[in-house]
VOPAGU-2260 file (C-alpha; in pm, 1 decimal, decimal comma):
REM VOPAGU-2260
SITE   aa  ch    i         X         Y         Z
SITE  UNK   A    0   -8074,9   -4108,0   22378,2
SITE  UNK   A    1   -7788,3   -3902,1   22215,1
SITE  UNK   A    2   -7842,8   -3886,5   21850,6
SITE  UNK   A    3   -7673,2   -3566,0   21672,2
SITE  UNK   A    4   -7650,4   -3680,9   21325,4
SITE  UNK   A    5   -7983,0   -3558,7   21227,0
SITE  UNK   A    6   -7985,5   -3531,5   20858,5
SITE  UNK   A    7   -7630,6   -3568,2   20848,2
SITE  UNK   A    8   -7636,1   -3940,5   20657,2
SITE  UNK   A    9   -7918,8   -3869,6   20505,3
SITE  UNK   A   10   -7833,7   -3830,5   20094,5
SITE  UNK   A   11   -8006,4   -3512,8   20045,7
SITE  UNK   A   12   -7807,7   -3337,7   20313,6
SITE  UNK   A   13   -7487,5   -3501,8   20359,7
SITE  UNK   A   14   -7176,8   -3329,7   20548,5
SITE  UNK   A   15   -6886,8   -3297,7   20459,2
SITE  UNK   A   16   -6729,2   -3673,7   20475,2
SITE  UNK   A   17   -6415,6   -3590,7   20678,4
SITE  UNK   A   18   -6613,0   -3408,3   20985,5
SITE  UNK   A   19   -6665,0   -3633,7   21290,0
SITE  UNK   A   20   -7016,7   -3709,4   21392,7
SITE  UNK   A   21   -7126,2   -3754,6   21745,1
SITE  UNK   A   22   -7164,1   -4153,0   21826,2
SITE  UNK   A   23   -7535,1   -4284,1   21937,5
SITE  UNK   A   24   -7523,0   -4348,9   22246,4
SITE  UNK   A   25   -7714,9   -4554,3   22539,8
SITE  UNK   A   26   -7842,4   -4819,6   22334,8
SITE  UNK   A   27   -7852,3   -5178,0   22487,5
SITE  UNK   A   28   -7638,4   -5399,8   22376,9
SITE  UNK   A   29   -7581,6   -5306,8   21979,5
SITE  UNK   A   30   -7460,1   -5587,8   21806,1
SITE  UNK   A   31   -7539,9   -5514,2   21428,5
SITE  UNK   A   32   -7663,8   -5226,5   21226,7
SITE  UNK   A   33   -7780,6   -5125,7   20854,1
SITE  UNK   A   34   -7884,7   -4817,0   20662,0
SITE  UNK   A   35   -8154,4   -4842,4   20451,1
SITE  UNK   A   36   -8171,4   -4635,2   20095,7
SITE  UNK   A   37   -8404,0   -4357,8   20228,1
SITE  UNK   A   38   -8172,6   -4307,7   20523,9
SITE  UNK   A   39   -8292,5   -4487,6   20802,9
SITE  UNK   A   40   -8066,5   -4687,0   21015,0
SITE  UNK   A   41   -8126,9   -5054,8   21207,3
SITE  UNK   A   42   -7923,3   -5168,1   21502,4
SITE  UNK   A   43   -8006,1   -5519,6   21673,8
SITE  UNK   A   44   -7990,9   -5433,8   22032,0
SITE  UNK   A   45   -7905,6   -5755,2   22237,8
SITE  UNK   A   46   -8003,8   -5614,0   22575,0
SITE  UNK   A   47   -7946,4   -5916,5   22848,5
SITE  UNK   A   48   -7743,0   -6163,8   22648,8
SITE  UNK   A   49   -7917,3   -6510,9   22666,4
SITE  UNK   A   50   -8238,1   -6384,3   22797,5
SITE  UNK   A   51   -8489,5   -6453,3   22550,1
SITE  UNK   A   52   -8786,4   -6164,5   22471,5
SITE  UNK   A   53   -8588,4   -5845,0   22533,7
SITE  UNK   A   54   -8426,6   -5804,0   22205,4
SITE  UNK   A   55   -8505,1   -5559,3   21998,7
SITE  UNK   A   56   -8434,9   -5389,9   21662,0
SITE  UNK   A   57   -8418,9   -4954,0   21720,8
SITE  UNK   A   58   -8463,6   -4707,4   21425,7
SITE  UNK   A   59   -8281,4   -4408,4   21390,1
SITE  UNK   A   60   -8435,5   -4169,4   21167,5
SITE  UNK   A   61   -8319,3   -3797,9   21119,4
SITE  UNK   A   62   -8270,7   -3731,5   21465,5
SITE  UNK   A   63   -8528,5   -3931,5   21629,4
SITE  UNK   A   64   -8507,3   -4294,5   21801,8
SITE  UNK   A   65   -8805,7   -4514,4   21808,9
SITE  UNK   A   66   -8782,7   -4915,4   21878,9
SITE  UNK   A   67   -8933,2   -5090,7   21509,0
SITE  UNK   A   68   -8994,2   -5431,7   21718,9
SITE  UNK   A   69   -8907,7   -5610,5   22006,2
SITE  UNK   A   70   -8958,4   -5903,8   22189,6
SITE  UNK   A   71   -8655,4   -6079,9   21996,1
SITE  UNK   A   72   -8417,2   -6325,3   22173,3
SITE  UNK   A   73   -8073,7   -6209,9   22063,9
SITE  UNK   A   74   -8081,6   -6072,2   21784,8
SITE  UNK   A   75   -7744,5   -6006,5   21612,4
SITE  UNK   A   76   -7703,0   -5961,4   21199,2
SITE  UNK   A   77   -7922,2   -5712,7   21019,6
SITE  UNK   A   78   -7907,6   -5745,5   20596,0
SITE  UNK   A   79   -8237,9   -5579,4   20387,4
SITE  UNK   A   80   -8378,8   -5738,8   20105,9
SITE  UNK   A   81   -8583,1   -5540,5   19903,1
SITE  UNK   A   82   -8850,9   -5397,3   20165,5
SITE  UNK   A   83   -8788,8   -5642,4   20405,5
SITE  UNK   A   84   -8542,7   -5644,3   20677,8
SITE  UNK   A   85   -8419,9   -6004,0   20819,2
SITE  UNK   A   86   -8265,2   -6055,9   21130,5
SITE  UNK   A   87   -8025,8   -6312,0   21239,5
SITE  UNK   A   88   -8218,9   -6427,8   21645,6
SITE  UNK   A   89   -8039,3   -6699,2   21802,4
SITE  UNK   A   90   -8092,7   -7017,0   21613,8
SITE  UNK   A   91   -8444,0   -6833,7   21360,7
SITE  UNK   A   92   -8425,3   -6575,0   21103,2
SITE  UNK   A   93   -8653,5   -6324,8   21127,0
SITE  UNK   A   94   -8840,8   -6147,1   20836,1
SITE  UNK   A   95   -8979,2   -5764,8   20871,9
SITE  UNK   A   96   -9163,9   -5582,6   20609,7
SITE  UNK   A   97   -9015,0   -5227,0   20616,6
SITE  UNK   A   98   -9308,5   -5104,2   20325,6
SITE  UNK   A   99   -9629,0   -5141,0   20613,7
SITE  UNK   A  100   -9754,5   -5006,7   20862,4
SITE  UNK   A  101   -9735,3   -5110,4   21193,6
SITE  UNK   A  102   -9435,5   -5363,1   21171,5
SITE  UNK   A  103   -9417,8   -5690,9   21284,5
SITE  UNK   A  104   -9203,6   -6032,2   21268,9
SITE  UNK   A  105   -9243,0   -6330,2   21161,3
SITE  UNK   A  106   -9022,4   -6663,9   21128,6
SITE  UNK   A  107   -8849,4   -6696,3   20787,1
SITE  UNK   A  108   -8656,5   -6934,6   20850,5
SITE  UNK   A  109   -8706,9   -7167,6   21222,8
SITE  UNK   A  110   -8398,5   -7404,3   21343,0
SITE  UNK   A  111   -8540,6   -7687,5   21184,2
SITE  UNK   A  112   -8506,1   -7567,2   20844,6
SITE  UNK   A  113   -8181,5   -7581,6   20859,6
SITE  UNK   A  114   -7985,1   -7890,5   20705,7
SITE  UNK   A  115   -7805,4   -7920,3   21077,2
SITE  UNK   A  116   -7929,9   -7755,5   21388,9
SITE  UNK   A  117   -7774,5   -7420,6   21417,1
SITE  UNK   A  118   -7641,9   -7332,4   21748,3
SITE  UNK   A  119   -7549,6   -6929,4   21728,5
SITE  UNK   A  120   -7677,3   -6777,0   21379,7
SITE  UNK   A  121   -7480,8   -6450,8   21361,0
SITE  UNK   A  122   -7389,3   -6241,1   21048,5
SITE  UNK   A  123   -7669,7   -6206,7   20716,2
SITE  UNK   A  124   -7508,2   -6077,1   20373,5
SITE  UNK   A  125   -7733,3   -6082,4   20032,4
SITE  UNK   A  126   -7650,6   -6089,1   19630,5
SITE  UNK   A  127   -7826,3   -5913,2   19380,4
SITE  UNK   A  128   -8044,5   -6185,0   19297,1
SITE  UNK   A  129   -8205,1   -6164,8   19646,6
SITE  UNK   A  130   -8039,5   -6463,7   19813,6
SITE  UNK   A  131   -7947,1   -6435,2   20194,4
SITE  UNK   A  132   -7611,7   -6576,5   20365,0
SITE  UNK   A  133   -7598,8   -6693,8   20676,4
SITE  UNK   A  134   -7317,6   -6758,4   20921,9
SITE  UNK   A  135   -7364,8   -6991,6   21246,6
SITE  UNK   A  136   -7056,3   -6953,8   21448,0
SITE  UNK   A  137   -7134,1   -7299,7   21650,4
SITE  UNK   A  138   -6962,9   -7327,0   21971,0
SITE  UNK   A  139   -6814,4   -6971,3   21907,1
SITE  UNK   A  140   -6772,2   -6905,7   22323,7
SITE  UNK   A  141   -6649,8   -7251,8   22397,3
SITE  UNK   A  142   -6451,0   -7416,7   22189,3
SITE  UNK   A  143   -6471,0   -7203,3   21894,8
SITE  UNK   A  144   -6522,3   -7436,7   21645,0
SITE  UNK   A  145   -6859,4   -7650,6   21522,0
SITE  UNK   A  146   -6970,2   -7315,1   21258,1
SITE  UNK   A  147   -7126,5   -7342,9   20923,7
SITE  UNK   A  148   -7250,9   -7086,7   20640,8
SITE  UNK   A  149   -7588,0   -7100,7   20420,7
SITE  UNK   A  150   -7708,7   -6995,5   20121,7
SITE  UNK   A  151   -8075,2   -6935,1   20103,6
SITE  UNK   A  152   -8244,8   -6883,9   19762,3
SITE  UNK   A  153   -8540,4   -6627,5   19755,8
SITE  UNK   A  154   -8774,1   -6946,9   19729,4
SITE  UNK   A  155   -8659,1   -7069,4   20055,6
SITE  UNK   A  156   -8411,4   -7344,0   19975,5
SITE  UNK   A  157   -8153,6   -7367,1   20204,7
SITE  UNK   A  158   -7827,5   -7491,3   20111,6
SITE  UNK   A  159   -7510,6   -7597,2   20313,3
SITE  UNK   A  160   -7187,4   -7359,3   20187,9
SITE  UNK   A  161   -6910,3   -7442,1   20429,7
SITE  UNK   A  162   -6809,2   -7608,2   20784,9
SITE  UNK   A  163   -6576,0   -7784,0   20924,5
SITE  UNK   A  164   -6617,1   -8102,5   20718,4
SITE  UNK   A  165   -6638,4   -7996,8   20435,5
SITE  UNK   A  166   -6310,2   -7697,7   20503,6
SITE  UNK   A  167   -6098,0   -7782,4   20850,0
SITE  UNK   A  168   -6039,2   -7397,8   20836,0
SITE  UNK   A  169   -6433,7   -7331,3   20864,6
SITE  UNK   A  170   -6417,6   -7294,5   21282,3
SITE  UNK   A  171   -6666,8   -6999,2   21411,2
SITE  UNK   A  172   -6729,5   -6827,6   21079,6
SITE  UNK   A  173   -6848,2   -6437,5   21155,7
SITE  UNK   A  174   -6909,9   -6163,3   20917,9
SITE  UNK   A  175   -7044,8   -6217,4   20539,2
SITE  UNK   A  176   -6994,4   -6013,1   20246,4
SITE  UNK   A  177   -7105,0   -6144,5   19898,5
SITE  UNK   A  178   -7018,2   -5983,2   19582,2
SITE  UNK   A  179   -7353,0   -5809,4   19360,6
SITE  UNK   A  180   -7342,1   -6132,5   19117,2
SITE  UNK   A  181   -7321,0   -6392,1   19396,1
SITE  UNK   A  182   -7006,1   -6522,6   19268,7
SITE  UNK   A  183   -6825,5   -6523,6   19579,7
SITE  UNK   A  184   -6852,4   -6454,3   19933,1
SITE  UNK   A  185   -6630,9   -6279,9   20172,8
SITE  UNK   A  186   -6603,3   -6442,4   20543,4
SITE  UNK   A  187   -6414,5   -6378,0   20837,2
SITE  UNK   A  188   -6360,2   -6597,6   21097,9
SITE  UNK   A  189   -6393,8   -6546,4   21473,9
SITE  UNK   A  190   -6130,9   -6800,5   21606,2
SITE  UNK   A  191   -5862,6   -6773,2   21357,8
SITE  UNK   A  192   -5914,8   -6365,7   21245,6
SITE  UNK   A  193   -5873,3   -6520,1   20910,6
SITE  UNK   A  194   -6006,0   -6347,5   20601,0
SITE  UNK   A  195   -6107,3   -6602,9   20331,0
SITE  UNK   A  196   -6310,9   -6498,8   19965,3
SITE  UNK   A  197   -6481,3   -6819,7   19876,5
SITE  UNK   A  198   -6545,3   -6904,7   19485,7
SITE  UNK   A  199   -6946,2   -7034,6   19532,1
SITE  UNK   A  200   -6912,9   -7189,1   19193,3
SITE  UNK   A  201   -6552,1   -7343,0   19195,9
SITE  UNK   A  202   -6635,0   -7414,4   19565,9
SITE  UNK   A  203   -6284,0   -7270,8   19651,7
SITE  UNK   A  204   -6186,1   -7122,9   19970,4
SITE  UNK   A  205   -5905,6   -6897,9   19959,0
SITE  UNK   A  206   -5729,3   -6691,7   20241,3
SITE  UNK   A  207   -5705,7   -6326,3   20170,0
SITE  UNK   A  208   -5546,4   -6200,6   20524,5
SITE  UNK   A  209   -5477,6   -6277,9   20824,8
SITE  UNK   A  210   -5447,8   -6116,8   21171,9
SITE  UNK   A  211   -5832,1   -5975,9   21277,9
SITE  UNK   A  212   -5813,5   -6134,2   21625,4
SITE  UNK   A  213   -6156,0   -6202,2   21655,2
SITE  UNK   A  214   -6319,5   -6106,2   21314,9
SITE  UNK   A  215   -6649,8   -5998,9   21373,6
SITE  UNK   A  216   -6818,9   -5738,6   21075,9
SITE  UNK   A  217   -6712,7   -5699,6   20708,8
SITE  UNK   A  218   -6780,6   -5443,5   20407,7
SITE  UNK   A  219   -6655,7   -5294,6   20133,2
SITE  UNK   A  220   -6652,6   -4925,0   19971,6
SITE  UNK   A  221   -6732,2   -4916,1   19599,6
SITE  UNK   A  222   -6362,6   -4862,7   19518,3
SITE  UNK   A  223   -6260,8   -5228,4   19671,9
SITE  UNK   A  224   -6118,1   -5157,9   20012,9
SITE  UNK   A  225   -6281,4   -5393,2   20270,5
SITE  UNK   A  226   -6267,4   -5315,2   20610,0
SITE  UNK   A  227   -6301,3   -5566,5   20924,5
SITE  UNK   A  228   -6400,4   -5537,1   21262,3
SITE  UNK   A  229   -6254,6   -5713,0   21562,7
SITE  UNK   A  230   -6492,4   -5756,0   21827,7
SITE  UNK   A  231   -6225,3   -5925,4   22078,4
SITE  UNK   A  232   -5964,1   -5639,0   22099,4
SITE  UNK   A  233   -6235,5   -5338,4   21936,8
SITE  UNK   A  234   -5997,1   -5255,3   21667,3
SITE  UNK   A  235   -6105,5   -5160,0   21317,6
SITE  UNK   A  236   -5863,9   -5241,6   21028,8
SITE  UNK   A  237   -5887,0   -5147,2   20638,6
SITE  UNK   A  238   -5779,6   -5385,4   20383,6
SITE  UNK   A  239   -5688,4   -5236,4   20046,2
SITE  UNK   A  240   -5719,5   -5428,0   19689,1
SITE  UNK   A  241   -5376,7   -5530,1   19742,4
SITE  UNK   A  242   -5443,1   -5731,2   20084,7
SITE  UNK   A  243   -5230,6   -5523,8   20251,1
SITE  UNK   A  244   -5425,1   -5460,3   20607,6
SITE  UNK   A  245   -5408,6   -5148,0   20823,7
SITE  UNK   A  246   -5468,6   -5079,6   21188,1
SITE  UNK   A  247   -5725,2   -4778,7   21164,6
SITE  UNK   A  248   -5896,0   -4726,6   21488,1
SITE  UNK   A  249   -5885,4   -4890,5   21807,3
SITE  UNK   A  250   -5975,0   -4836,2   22188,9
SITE  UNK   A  251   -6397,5   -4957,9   22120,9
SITE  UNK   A  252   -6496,5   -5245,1   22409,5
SITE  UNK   A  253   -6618,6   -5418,3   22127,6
SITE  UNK   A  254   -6635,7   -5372,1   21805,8
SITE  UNK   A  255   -6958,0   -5559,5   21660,0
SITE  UNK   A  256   -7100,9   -5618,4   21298,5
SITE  UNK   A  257   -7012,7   -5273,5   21104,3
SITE  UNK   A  258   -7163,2   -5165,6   20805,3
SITE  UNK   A  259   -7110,3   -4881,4   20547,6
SITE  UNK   A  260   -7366,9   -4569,6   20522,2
SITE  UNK   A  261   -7536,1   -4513,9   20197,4
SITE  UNK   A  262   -7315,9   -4230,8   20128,5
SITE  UNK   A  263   -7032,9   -4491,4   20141,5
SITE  UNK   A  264   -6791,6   -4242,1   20331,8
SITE  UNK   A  265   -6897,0   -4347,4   20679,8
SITE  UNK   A  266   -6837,7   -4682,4   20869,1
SITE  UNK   A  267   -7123,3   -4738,8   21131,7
SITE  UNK   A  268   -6915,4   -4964,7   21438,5
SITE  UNK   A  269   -7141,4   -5046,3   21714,8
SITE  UNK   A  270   -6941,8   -5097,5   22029,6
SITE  UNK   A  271   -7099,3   -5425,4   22179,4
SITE  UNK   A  272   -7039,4   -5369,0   22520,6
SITE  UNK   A  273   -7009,1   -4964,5   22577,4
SITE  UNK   A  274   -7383,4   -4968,7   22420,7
SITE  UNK   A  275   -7257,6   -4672,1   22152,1
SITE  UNK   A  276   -7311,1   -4669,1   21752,8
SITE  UNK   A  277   -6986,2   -4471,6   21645,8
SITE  UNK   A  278   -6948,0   -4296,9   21327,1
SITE  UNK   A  279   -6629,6   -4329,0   21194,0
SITE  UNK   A  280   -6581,4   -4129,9   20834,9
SITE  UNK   A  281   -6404,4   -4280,8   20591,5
SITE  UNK   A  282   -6098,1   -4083,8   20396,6
């Protein structure tokens, strides 16, 4: 396992921004990843895709690489709550307690829970008041359409956001971003590359841009500009507070569920199907 960034996202020794850092590479099957506030950083690692049990979750900690759990199914979006760390596997979402020793998983939410039975549960997001997003992206390989999004409170109450009944433009919703008061939540869509911002209180969906092949990961530095992965075509592209959208990387095999380090300069993109965590710095 190549891993050269050593302290290099860590906040108490942080390079400068604009210097490349060497990508992670060898891991199997990355799909997601997450930095935690002490410096840490999560990837979901896939491994055989439909083979249940050889999932995993790796840690990447200064410089060494050490697997947290395993055993998963497939497990895909990464979001941390607090101490805990939930994980999007298949059609369960998985809880891990990040604050004790010796970590292990257990079922936060199990397919039944949900008010329809999910069929691919992909991207996590959470508000400031500790409630989770999900996406399911339904029939997202076939015919791309059948998705739904969730809101789960902290108590456990799961509530039905958006899908194709209730919003024809819901097909195979993908990556989740909600805003710190849970007002509204960012989605991108993995059929149409549609960006939408939907008003969770007006229940409004509106389209924001357009043109993110197959949208896959979303986030968004403190000063506003969001920036969207798409996983079909591995392309990267910036959005700035005007919704004007910019091409700013491409050539990854896939481009998976990105997320911003802590330092908020870097974007982490793992690349699905080359099996590499690149570290793309931010300007």
């Amino acid at each position: 396992m190549q891993w050269l960034l050593a302290s290099s996202l860590s906040l108490t020794s942080l390079v400068t921004y604009a210097q490349p850092l060497e990508p992670v590479k060898g891991l199997l099957t990355p799909e997601s990843v997450v930095q935690a506030a002490d410096g840490k950083i999560y990837v979901s690692e896939i491994n055989g895709f439909g083979q249940d049990g050889d999932g995993q979750i790796r840690v990447l900690d200064h410089g060494q690489s050490s697997i947290l759990v395993k055993g998963l199914d497939d497990p895909k979006g990464l979001v941390i709550i607090g101490n805990d760390l939930y994980i999007a596997d298949k059609t369960r979402v998985l809880r891990v307690a990040l604050n004790q020793p010796g970590a292990t998983t257990e079922v936060f939410l199990s397919a039944n829970e949900f008010t329809q039975p999910p069929q691919f549960l992909n991207d996590l997001a959470a508000d400031a008041n500790g409630n989770l997003y999900i996406s399911d992206s339904g029939d997202i390989l076939g015919t791309g359409k059948g998705g739904a999004i969730y809101k789960v409170s902290p108590q456990r109450q799961v509530t039905l956001l958006l899908d194709g009944k209730i919003d024809e433009r819901i097909l195979a919703p993908n990556g989740l971003l909600a805003d710190a008061k849970g007002e509204h939540l960012l989605l991108v869509d993995f059929t149409s590359g549609i960006l939408y911002s939907y008003d969770l209180a007006g229940k409004s969906l509106q389209e924001i841009a357009r043109g993110f092949g197959g949208g896959d990961g979303l986030v968004r530095q403190a000063n506003g500009t969001i920036y969207v992965s798409d996983w079909k075509s591995g392309k990267i592209f910036r959005v700035d507070t005007q919704h004007k959208v910019t091409l700013i990387k491409q050539g990854y095999q896939s481009a998976a569920d990105i997320a911003l380090s802590q330092d908020d300069h870097h974007l982490l993109v793992p690349d699905m199907k080359a099996g590499v965590l690149d570290i793309l710095p931010l300007r």
